[in-house]
N, C-alpha and C positions, 0 to 999 in steps of 0.2 A: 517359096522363099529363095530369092538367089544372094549367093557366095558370091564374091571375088577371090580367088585365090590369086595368091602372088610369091614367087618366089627368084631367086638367082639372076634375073635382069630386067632393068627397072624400062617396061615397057615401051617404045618409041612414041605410039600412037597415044598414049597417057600422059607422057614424061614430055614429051618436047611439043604436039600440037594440042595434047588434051582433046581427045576426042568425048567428049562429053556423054553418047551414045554408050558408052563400055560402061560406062555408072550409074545409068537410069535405071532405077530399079531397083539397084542394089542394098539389101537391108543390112550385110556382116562383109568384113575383108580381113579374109585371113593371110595376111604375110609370113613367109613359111623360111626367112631367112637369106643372107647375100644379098642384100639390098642396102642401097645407098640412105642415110636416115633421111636426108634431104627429100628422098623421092616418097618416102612417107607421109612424112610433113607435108609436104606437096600438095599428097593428096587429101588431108584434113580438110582443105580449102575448098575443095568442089565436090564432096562430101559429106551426110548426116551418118552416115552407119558408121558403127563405130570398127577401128582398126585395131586388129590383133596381132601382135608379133611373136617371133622367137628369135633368136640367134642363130646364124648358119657361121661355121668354122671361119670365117673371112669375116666377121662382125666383132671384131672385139675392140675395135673405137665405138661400137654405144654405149660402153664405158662410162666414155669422155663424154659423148655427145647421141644422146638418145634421141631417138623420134619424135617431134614433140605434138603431142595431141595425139596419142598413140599409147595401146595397154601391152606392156609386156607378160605372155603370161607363162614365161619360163617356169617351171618347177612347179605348175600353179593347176587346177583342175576350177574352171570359171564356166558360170551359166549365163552366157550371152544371147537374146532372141529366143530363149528356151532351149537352147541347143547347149550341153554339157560339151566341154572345150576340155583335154589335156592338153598342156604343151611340153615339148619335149625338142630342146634345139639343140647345136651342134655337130659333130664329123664323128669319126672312127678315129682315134689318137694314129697321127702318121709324124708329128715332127712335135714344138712346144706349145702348138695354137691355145688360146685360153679355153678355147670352146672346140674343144677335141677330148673324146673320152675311150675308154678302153670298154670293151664288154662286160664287164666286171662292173665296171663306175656308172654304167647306163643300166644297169641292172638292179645296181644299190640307189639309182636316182627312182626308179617304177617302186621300189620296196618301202622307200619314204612317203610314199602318196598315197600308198593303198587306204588309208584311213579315210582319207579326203575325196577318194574314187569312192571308198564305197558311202559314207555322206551324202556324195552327190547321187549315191542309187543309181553310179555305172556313168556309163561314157556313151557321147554320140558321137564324135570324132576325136580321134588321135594327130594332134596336129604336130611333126616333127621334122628335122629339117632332112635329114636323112633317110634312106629307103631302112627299110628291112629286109632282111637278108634274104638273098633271092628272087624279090618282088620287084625286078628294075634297078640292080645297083649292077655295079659293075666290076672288075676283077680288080682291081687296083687297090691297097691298104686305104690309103683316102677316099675311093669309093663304094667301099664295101657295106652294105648294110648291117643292123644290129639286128641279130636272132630276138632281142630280149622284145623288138616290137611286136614279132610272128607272136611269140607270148601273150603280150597284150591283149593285141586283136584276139586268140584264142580263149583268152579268159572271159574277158571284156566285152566280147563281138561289139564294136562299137560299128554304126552305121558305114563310117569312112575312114579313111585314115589318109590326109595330105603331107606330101613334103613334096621337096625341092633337090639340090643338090647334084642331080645328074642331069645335066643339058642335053636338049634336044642333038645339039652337034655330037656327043661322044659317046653314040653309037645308033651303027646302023639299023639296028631292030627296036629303034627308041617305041616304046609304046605310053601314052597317056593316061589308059585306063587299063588297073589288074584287078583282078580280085582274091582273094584270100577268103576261104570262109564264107562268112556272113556281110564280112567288109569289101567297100570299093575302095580301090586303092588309086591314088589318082594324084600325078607328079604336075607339083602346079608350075615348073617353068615358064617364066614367062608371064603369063596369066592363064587362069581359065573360068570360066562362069560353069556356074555350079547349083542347079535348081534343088533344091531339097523338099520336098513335099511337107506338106504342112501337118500331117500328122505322124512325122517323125522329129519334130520340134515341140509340139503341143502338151 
């Protein structure tokens, strides 16, 4: 099964020529936050799989104006493709952004869901906008990871865990793929295509 991951820039070769080739195939897109809604929208168009969002710290006009033809699954544990989906968007609280939380508040948002996590009989991927602590964030208050994900994944061992939020450009040991655990951990900047075997969905 291939993913599209998508987060923090809204692709050239999608966005402005539509390379049609980056979407064939594609059965789930998960958008992982800082994205333009328009370039969502966009993509409803030359697309059947269905699009997944969250909120990244820079997204607080979807508000006003959401993605249209597009699932947000903030706060929400969804089974898309057979794949169990958490979503979990936003930053590390650094100034009054909507979608900025403290450790505390990202910790009390995982403690509300556990009902619905364990419902869903656990998680394939942890979809979030921000790293975890350690895993690929970076030193700075707005780029710092939340510990409470390392948690997750350690309860949870969910297959993956995607987000967004640290660009390729802001730092030189940028790595694509970590792991933690049981989980792959994998910063979808940009884009990335994302095969998932069929008997981890099934």
């Amino acid at each position: 099964m291939k993913i599209l991951l998508l987060a923090d820039q809204a692709e050239p070769t999608l966005w402005e020529h539509l390379d049609r080739r980056k979407l064939e195939g594609v059965e789930l897109v998960l958008a992982c936050g800082d994205l333009p809604a328009s370039y969502l929208s966009f993509l409803t168009c030359f697309t059947a799989a269905p699009i997944l969002y969250i909120r990244g710290n820079h997204d607080d006009q979807y508000a006003q104006n959401p993605p249209e033809g597009c699932l947000c699954i903030e706060d929400q544990v969804v089974t898309v493709c057979g794949l169990r989906i958490l979503g979990l968007g936003g930053s590390m609280r650094y100034n009054c952004g909507v979608n900025q939380y403290t450790e505390k508040q990202m910790r009390q948002r995982v403690q509300k869901l556990r009902f619905k996590i364990w419902r869903s009989g656990g998680i394939d991927i942890l979809m979030t906008h921000s790293p975890a602590r350690s895993l690929g964030d970076d030193t700075d208050l707005a780029h710092t990871g939340f510990k409470t994900f390392l948690d997750v994944m350690e309860k949870y061992r969910p297959c993956y865990m995607v987000h967004g939020h640290v660009h390729q450009n802001y730092q030189y040991n940028f790595k694509r793929v970590r792991h933690h655990g049981d989980t792959t951990v994998i910063n979808a900047f940009g884009y990335y295509l994302l095969d998932v075997p069929v008997t981890e969905h099934s």
